[in-house]
PATOR-757611 format. One record per residue: x, y, z of N, C-alpha, C in turn. Coordinates in nm, 2 decimals. Layout:
<recs>
REC    n_u    n_v    n_w   ca_u   ca_v   ca_w    c_u    c_v    c_w
REC      X      Y      Z      X      Y      Z      X      Y      Z
...
</recs>
This chain:
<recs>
REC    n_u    n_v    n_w   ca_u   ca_v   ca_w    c_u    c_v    c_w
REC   0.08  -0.12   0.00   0.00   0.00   0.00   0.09   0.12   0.00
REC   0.05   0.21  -0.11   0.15   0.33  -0.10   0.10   0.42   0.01
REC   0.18   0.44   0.08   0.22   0.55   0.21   0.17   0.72   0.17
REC   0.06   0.78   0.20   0.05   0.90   0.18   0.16   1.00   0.22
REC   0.15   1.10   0.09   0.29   1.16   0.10   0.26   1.28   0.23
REC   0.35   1.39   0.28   0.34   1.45   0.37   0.28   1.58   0.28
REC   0.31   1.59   0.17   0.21   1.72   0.07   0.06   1.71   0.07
REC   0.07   1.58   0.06  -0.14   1.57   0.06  -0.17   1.54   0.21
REC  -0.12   1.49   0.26  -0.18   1.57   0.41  -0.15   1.63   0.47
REC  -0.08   1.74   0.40  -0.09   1.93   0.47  -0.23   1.98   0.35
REC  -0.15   1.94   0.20  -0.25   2.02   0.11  -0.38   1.98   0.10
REC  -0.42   1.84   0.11  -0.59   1.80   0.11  -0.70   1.93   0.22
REC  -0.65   1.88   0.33  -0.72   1.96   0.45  -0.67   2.11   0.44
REC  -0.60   2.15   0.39  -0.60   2.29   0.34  -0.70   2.39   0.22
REC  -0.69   2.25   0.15  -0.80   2.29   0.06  -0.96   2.29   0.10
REC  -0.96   2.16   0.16  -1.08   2.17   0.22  -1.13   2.29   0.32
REC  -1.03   2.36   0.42  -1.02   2.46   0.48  -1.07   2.55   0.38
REC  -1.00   2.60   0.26  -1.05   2.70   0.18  -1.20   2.71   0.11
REC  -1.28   2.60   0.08  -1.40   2.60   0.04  -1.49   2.63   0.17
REC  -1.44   2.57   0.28  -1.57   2.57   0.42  -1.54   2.74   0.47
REC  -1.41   2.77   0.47  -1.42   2.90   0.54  -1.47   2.99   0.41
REC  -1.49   3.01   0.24  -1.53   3.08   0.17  -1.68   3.10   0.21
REC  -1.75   2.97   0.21  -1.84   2.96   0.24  -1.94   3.02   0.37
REC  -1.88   3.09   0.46  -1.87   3.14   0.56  -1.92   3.23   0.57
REC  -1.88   3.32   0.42  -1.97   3.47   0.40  -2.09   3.51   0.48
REC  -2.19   3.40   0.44  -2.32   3.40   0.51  -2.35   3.43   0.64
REC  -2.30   3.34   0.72  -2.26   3.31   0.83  -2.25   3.48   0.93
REC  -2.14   3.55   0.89  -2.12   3.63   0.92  -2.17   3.84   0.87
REC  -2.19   3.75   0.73  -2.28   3.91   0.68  -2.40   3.94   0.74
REC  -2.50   3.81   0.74  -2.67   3.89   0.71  -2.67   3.89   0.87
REC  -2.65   3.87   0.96  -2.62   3.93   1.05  -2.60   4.06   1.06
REC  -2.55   4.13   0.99  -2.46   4.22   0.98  -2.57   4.33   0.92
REC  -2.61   4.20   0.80  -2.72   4.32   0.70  -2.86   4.32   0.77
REC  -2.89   4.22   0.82  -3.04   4.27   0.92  -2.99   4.37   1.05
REC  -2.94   4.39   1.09  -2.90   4.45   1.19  -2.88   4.61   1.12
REC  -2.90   4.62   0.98  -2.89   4.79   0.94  -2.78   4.81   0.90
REC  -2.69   4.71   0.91  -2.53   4.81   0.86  -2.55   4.77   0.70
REC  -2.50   4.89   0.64  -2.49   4.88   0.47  -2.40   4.81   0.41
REC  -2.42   4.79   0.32  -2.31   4.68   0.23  -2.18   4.77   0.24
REC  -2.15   4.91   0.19  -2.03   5.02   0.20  -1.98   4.94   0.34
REC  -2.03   4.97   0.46  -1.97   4.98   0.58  -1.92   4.86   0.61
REC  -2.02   4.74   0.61  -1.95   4.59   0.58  -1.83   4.51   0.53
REC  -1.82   4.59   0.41  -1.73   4.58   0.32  -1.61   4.67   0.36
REC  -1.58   4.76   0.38  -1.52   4.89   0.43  -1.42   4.80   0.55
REC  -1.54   4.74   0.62  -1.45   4.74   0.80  -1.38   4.59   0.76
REC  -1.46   4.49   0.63  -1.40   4.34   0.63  -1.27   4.37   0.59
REC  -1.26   4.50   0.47  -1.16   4.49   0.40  -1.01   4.56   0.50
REC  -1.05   4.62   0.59  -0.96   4.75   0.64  -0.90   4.69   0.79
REC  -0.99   4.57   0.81  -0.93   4.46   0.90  -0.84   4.37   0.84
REC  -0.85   4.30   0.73  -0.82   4.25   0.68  -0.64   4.30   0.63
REC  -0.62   4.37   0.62  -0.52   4.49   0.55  -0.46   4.52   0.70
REC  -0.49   4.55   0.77  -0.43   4.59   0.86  -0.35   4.47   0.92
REC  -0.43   4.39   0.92  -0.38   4.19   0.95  -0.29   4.21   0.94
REC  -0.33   4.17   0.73  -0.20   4.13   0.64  -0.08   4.22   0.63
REC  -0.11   4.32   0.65   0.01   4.43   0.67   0.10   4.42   0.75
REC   0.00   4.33   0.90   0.12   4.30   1.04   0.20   4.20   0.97
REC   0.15   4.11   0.88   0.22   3.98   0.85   0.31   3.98   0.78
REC   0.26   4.06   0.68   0.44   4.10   0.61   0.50   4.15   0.67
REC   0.52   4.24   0.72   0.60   4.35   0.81   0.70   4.24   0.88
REC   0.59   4.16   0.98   0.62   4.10   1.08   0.77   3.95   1.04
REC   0.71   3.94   0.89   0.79   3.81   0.82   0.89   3.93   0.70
REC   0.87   4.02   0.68   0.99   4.11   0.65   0.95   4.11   0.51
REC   0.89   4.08   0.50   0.87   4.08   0.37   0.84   4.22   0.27
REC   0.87   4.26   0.15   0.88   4.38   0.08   0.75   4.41   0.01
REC   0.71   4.53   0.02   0.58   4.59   0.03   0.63   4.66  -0.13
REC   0.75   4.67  -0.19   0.78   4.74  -0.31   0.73   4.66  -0.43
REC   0.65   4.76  -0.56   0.61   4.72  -0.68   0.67   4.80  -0.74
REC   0.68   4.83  -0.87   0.72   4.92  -0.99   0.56   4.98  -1.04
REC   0.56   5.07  -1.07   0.42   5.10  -1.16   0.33   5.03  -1.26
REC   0.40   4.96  -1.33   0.30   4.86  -1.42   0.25   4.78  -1.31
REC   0.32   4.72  -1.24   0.25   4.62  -1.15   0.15   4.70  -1.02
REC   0.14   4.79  -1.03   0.06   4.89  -0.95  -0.05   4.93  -0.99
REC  -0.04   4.96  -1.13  -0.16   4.99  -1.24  -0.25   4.88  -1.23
REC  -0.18   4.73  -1.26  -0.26   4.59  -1.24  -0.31   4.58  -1.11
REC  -0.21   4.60  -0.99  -0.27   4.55  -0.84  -0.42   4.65  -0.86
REC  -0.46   4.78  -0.90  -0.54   4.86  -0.89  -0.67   4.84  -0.95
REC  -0.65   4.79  -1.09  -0.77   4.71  -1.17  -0.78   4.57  -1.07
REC  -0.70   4.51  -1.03  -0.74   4.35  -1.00  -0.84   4.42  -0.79
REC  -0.77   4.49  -0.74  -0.86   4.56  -0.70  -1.01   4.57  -0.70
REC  -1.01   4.64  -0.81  -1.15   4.72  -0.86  -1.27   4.60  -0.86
REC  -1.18   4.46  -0.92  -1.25   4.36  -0.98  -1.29   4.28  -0.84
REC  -1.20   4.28  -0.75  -1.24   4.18  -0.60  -1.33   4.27  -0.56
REC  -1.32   4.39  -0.53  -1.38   4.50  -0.48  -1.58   4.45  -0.53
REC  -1.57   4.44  -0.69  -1.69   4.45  -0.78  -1.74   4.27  -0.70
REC  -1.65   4.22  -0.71  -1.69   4.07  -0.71  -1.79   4.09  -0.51
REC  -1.71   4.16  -0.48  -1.82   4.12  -0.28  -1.91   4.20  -0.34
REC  -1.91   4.32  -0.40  -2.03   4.42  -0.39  -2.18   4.30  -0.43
REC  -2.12   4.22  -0.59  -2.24   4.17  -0.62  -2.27   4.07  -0.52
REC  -2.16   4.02  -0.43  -2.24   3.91  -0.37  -2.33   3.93  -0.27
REC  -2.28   4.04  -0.16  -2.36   4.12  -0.07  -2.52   4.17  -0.08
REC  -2.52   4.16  -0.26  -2.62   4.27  -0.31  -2.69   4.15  -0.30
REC  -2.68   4.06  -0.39  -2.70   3.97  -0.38  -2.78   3.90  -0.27
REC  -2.73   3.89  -0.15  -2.82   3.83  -0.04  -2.96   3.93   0.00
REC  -2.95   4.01  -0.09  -3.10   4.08  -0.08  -3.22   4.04  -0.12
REC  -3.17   3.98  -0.19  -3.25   3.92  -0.31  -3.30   3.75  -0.31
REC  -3.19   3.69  -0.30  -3.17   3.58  -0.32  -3.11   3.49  -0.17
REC  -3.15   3.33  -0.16  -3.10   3.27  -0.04  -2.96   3.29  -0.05
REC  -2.91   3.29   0.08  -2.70   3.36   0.06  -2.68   3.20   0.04
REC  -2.71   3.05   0.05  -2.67   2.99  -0.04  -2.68   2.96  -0.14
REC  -2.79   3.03  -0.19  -2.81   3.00  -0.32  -2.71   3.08  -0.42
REC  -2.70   3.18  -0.36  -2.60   3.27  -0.44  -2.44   3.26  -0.45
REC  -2.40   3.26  -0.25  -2.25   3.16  -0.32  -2.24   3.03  -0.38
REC  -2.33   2.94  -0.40  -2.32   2.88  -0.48  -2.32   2.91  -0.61
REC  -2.38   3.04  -0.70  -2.36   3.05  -0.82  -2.23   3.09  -0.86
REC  -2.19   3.17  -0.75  -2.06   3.24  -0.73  -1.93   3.11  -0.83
REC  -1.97   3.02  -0.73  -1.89   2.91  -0.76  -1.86   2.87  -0.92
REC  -1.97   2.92  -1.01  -1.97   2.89  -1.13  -1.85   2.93  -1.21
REC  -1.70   3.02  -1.12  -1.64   3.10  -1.20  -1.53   3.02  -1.27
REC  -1.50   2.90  -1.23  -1.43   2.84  -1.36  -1.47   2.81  -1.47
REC  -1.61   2.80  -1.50  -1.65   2.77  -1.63  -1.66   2.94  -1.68
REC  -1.68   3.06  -1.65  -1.68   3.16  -1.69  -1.54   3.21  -1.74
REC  -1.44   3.15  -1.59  -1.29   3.15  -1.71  -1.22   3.12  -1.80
REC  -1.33   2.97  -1.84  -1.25   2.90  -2.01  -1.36   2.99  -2.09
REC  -1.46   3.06  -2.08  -1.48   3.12  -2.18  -1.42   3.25  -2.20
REC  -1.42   3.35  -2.07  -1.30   3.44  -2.11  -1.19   3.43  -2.19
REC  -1.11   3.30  -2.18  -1.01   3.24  -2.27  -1.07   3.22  -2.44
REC  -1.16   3.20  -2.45  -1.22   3.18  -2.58  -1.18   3.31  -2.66
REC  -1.23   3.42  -2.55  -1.18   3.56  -2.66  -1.03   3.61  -2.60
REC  -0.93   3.55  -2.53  -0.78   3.52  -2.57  -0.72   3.43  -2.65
REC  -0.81   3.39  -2.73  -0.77   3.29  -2.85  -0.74   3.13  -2.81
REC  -0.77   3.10  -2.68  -0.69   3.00  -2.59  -0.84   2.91  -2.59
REC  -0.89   2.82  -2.67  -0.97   2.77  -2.72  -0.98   2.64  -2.64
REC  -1.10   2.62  -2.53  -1.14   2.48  -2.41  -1.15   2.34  -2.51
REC  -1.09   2.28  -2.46  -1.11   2.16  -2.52  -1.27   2.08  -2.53
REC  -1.26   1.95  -2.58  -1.44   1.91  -2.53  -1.49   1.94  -2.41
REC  -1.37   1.84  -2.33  -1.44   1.84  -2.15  -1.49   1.96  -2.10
REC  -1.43   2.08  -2.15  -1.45   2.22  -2.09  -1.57   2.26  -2.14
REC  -1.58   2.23  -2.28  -1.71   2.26  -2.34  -1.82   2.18  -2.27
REC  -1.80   2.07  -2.29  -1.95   1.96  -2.22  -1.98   2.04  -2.08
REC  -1.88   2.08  -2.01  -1.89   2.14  -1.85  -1.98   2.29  -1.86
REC  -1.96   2.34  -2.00  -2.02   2.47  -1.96  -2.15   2.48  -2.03
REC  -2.15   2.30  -2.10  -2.36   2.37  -2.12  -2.36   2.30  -2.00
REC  -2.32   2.16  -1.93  -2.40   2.08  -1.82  -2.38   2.22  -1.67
REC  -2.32   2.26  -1.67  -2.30   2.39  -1.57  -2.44   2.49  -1.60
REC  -2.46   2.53  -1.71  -2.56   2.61  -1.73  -2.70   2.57  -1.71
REC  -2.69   2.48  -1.74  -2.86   2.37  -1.79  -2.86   2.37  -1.61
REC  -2.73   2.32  -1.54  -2.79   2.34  -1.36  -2.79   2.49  -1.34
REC  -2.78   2.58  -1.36  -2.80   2.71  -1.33  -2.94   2.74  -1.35
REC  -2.97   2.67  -1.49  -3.13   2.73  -1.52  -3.21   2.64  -1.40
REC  -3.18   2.50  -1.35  -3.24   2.47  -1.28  -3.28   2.48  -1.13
REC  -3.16   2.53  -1.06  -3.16   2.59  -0.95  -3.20   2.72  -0.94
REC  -3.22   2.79  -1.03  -3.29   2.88  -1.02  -3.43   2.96  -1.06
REC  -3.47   2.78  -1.10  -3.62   2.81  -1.10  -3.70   2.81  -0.96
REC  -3.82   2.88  -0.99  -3.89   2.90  -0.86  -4.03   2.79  -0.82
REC  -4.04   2.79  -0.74  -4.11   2.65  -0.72  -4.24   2.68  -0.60
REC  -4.33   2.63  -0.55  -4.42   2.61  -0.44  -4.36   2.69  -0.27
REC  -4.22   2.69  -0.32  -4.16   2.73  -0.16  -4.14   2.82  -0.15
REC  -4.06   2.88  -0.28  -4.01   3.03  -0.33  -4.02   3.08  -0.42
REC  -4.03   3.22  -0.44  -3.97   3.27  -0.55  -3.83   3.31  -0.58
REC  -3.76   3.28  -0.69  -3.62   3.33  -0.68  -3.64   3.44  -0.78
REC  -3.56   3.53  -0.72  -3.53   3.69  -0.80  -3.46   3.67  -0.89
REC  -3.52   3.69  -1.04  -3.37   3.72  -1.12  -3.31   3.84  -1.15
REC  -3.32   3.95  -1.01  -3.19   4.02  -1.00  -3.11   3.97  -0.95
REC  -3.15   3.87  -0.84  -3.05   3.84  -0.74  -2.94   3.70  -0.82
REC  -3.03   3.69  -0.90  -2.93   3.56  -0.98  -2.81   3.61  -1.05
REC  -2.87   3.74  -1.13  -2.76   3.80  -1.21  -2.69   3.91  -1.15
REC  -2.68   3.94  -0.95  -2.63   3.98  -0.90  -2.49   3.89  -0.87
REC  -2.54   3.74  -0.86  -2.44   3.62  -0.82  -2.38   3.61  -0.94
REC  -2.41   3.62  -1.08  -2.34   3.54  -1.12  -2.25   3.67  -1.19
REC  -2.32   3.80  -1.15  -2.17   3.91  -1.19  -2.06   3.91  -1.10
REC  -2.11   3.87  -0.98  -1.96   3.83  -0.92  -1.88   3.71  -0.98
REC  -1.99   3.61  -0.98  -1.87   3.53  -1.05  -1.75   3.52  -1.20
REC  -1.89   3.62  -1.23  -1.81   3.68  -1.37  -1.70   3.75  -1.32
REC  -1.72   3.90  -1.25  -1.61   3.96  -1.22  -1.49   3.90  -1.13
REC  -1.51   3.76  -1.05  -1.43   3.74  -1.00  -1.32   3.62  -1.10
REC  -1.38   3.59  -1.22  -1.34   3.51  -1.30  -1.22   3.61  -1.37
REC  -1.27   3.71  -1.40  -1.20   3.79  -1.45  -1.02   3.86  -1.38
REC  -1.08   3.87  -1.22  -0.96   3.84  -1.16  -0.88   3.74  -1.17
REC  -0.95   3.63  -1.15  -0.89   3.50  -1.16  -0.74   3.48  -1.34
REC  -0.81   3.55  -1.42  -0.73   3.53  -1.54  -0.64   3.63  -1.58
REC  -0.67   3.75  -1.49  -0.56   3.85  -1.47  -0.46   3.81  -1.38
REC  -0.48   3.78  -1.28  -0.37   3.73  -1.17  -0.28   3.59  -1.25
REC  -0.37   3.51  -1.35  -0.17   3.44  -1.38  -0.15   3.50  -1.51
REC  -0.14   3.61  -1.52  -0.06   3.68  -1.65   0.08   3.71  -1.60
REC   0.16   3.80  -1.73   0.23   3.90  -1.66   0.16   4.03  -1.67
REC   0.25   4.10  -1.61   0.39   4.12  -1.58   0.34   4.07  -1.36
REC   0.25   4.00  -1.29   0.26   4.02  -1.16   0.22   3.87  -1.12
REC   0.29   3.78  -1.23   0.26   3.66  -1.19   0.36   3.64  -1.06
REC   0.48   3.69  -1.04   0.57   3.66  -0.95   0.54   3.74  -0.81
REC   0.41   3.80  -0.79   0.41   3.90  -0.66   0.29   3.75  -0.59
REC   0.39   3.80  -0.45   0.33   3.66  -0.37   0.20   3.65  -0.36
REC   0.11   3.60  -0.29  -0.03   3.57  -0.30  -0.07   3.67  -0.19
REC   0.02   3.64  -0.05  -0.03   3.76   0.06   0.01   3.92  -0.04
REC   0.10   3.95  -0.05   0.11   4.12  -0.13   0.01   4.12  -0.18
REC   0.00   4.07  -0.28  -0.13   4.09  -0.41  -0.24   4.09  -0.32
REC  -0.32   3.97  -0.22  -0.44   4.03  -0.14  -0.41   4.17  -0.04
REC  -0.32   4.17  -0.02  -0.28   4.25   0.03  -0.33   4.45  -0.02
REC  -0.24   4.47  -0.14  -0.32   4.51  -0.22  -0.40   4.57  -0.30
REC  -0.46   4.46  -0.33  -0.63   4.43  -0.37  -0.73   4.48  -0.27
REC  -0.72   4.42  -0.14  -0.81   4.47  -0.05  -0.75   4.60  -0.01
REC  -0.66   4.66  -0.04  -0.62   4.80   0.00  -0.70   4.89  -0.08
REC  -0.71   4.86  -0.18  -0.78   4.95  -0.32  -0.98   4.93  -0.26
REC  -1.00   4.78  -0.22  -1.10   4.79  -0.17  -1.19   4.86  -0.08
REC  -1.09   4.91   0.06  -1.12   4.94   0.18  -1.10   5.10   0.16
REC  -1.04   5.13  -0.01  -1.00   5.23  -0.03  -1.16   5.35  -0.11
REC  -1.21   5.26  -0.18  -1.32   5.28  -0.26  -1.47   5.29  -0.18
REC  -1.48   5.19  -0.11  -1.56   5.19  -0.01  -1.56   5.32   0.11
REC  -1.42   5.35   0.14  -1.44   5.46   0.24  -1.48   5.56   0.18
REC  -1.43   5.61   0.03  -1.48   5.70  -0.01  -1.65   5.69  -0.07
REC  -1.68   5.56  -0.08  -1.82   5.54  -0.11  -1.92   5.60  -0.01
REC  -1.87   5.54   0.17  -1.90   5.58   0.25  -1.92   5.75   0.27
REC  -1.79   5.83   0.23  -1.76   5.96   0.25  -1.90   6.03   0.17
REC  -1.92   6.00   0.03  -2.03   6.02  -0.11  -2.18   6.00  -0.02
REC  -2.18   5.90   0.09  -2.33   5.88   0.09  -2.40   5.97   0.24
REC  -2.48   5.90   0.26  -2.56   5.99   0.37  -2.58   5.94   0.49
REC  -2.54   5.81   0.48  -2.58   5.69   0.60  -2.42   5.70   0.71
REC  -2.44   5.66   0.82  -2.33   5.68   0.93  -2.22   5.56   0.90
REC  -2.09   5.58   0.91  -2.03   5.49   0.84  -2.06   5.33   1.02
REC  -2.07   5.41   1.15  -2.09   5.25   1.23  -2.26   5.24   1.25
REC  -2.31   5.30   1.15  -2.47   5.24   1.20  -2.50   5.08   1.15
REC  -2.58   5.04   1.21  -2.59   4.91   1.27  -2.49   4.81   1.31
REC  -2.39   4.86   1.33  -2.23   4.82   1.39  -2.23   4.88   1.51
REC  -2.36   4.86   1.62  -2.32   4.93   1.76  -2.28   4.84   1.83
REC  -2.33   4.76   1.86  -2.30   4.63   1.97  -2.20   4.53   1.91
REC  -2.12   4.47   2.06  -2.02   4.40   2.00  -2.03   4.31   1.93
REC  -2.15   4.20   1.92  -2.15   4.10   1.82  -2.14   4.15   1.68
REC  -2.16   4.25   1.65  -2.16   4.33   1.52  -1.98   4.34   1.49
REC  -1.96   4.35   1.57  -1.80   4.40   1.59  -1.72   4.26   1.58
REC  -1.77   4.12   1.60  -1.72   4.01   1.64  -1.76   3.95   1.48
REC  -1.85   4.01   1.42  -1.89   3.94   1.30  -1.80   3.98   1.16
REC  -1.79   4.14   1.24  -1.67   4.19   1.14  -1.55   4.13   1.11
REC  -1.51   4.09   1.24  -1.35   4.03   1.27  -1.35   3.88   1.21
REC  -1.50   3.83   1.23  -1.49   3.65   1.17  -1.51   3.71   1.00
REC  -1.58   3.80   0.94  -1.55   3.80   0.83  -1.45   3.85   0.75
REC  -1.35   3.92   0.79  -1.21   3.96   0.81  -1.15   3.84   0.79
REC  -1.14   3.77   0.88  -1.06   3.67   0.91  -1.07   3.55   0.84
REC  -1.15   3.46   0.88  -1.22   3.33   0.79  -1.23   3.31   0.62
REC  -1.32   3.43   0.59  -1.41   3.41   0.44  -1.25   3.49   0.39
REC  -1.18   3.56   0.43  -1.10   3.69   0.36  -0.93   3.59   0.40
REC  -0.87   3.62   0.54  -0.73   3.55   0.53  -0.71   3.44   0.54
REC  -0.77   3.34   0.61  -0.78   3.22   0.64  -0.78   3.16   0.50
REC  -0.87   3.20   0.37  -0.97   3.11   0.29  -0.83   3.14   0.19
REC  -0.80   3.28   0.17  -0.70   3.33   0.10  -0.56   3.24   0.12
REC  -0.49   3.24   0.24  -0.41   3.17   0.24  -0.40   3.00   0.26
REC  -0.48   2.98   0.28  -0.54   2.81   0.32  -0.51   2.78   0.17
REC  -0.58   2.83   0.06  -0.57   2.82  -0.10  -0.46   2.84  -0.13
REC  -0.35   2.93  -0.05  -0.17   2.92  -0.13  -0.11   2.83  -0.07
REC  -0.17   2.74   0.02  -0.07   2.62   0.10  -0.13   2.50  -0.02
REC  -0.25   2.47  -0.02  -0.30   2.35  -0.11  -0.25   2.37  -0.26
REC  -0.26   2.47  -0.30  -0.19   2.47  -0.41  -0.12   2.42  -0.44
REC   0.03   2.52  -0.32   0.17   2.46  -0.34   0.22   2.34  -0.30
REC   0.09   2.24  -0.25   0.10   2.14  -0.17   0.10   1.99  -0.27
REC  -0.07   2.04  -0.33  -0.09   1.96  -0.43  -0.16   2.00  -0.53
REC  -0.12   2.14  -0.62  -0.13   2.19  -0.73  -0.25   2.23  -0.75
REC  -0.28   2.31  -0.83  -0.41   2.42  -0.88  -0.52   2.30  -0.84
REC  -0.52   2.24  -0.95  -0.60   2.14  -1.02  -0.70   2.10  -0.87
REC  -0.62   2.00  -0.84  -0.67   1.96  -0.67  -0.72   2.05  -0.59
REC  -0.64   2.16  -0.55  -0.65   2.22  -0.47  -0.86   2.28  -0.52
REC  -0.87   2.36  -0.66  -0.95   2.38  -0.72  -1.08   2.29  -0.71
REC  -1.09   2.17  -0.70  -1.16   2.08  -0.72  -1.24   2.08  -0.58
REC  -1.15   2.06  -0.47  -1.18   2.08  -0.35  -1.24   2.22  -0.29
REC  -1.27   2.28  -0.40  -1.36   2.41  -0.38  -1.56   2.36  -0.38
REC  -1.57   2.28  -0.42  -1.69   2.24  -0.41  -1.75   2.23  -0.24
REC  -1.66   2.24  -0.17  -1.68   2.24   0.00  -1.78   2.42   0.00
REC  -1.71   2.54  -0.08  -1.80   2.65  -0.10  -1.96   2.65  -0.10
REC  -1.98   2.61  -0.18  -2.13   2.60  -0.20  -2.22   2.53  -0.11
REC  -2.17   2.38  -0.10  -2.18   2.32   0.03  -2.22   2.38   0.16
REC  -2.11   2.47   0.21  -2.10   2.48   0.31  -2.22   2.61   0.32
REC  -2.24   2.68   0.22  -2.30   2.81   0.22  -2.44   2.78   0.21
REC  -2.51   2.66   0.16  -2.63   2.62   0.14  -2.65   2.50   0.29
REC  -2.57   2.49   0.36  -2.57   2.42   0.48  -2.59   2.56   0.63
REC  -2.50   2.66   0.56  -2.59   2.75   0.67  -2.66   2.84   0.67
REC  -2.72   2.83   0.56  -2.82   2.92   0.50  -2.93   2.81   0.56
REC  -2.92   2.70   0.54  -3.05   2.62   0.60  -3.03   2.61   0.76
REC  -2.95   2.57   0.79  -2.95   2.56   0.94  -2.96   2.61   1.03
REC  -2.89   2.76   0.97  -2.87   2.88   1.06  -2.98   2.99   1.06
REC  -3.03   3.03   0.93  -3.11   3.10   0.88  -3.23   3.06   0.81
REC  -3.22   2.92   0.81  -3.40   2.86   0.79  -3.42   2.86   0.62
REC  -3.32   2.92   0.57  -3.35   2.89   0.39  -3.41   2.77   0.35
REC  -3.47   2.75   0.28  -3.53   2.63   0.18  -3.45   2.59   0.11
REC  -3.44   2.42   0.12  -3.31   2.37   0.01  -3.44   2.33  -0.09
REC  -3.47   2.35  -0.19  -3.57   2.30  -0.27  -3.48   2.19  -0.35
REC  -3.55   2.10  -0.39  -3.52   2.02  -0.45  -3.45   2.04  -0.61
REC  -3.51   2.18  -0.67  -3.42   2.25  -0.77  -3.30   2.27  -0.75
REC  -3.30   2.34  -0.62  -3.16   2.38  -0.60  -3.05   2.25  -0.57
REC  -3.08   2.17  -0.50  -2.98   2.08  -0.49  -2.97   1.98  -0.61
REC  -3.04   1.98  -0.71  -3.05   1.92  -0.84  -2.95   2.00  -0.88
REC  -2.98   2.12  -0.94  -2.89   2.20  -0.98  -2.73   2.24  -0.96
REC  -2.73   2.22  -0.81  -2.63   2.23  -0.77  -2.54   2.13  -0.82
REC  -2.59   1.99  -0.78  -2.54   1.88  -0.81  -2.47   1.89  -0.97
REC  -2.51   1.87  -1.05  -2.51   1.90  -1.18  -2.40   2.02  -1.21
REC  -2.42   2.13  -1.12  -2.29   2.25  -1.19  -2.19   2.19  -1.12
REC  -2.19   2.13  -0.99  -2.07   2.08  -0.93  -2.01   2.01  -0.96
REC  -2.03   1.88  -1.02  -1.98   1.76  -1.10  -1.98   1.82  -1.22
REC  -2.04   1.94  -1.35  -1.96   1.95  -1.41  -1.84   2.08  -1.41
REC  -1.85   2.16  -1.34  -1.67   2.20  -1.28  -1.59   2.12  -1.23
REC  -1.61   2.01  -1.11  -1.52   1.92  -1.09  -1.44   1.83  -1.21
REC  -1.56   1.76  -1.31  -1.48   1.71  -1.43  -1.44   1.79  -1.48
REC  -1.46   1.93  -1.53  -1.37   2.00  -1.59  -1.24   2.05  -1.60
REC  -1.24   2.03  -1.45  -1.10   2.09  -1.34  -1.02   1.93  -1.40
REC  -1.08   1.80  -1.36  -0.98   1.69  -1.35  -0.94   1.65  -1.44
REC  -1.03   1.66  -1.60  -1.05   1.62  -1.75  -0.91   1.71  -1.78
REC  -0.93   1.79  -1.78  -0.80   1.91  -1.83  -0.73   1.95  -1.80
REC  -0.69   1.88  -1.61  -0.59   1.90  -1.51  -0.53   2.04  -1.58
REC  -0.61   2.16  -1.54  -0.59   2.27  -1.54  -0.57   2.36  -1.45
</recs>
């Protein structure tokens, strides 16, 4: 019997880490958003905790905070795009169950072999077969049934994050900033975030700590900081380097999972039987897609 190596069990349960704590979002936002605080201020305090962390951590590991301008211009778009990617998902839980939505979220690998389509970088079958069987579960999970109605703002709120987060996804392995480590680059990214937001905050009318009075408010900030944002962030650069994109990627199906697990348990959502049909269906075809093309 071959002996498991010490990579896959650091990187398995790392990866797994990465899909349960993404999934977390929920957990810690609507909390947040019943209680009156705005998506600006949410976002503002996840991202500016977050940044302040990661800033101890390089500092602390010495590590160099220096870019050149081209790669500054990119840190600032890829920014804009993480920034765009929480706004729709946040928006999102207004509309639609917050599992239902990070689940669509999840759809973003098949949105990135078609991005590639117009880089001339043409998906093979498997990738093709994955993005009608992906689609055909999207139409189905988000039909409405006896229990619910589903919004289709709130569908094409989820799935413009996943769009825009797909878009990060295919900017970050280019050059010229394929070589800036994973923590700098979130690093950042959420700087530009916490940067847009405060000024969003500055533009509007609402108090930047209204419904952020009491400390569970305060405690939900710090788990979404931490969990959904550094934890999930770097748990994903240990599996990687542990046991490669591919794997590590695959084992993202724990996301949706976990986000339609406490959307029902926690918050009483309806799993309809559309939805976990559908689910099923988008999830097995990204997972084949990911393993067919060990991409």
């Amino acid at each position: 019997m071959k002996a498991i190596s010490k990579n896959a069990i650091i990187g398995y349960p790392a990866g797994i880490i990465t899909g349960v704590t993404y999934g977390l979002n929920p957990l810690f936002a609507l909390p947040l958003m019943k209680e009156g605080a705005s998506t600006e201020s949410i976002l503002f305090f996840r991202y500016i905790i977050s940044v302040l962390l990661l800033g101890t951590f390089l500092f602390l590991s010495k590590q160099s905070f220096r870019i050149n301008k081209k790669e500054a211009g990119i840190l600032f778009v890829l920014g804009l795009l993480y920034t765009s990617s929480s706004i729709f998902l946040f928006e999102a839980f207004k509309y639609i169950a917050s599992g239902l939505a990070t689940a669509l979220v999840f759809l973003y690998p098949v949105l990135v072999a078609i991005i590639m389509v117009f880089l001339k970088v043409i998906p093979s079958w498997p990738v093709w077969l994955s993005i009608f069987l992906t689609f055909g579960g999207v139409v189905i999970m988000t039909q409405s049934d006896s229990t619910q109605t589903i919004s289709p703002l709130g569908v094409f709120l989820s799935l413009g994050s996943a769009l825009v987060y797909a878009m990060f996804i295919v900017i970050i392995n280019r050059k010229p900033i394929h070589n800036i480590s994973n923590s700098l680059l979130t690093f950042y990214a959420l700087s530009v975030g916490a940067i847009v937001f405060f000024i969003k905050l500055l533009m509007s009318d609402s108090e930047i700590t209204a419904g952020l009075e009491n400390n569970m408010a305060w405690l939900n900030l710090i788990g979404l900081a931490i969990l959904p944002t550094i934890v999930s962030t770097s748990s994903l650069a240990v599996a990687t380097r542990n046991i490669g994109a591919t794997k590590a990627s695959v084992l993202g199906v724990f996301e949706p999972i976990t986000a339609i697990l406490i959307g029902a348990t926690v918050f009483g959502e309806p799993i309809t039987t559309n939805i976990v049909v559908g689910i099923l269906i988008s999830m097995a075809a990204v997972t084949f897609m990911i393993a067919k093309t060990k991409r």
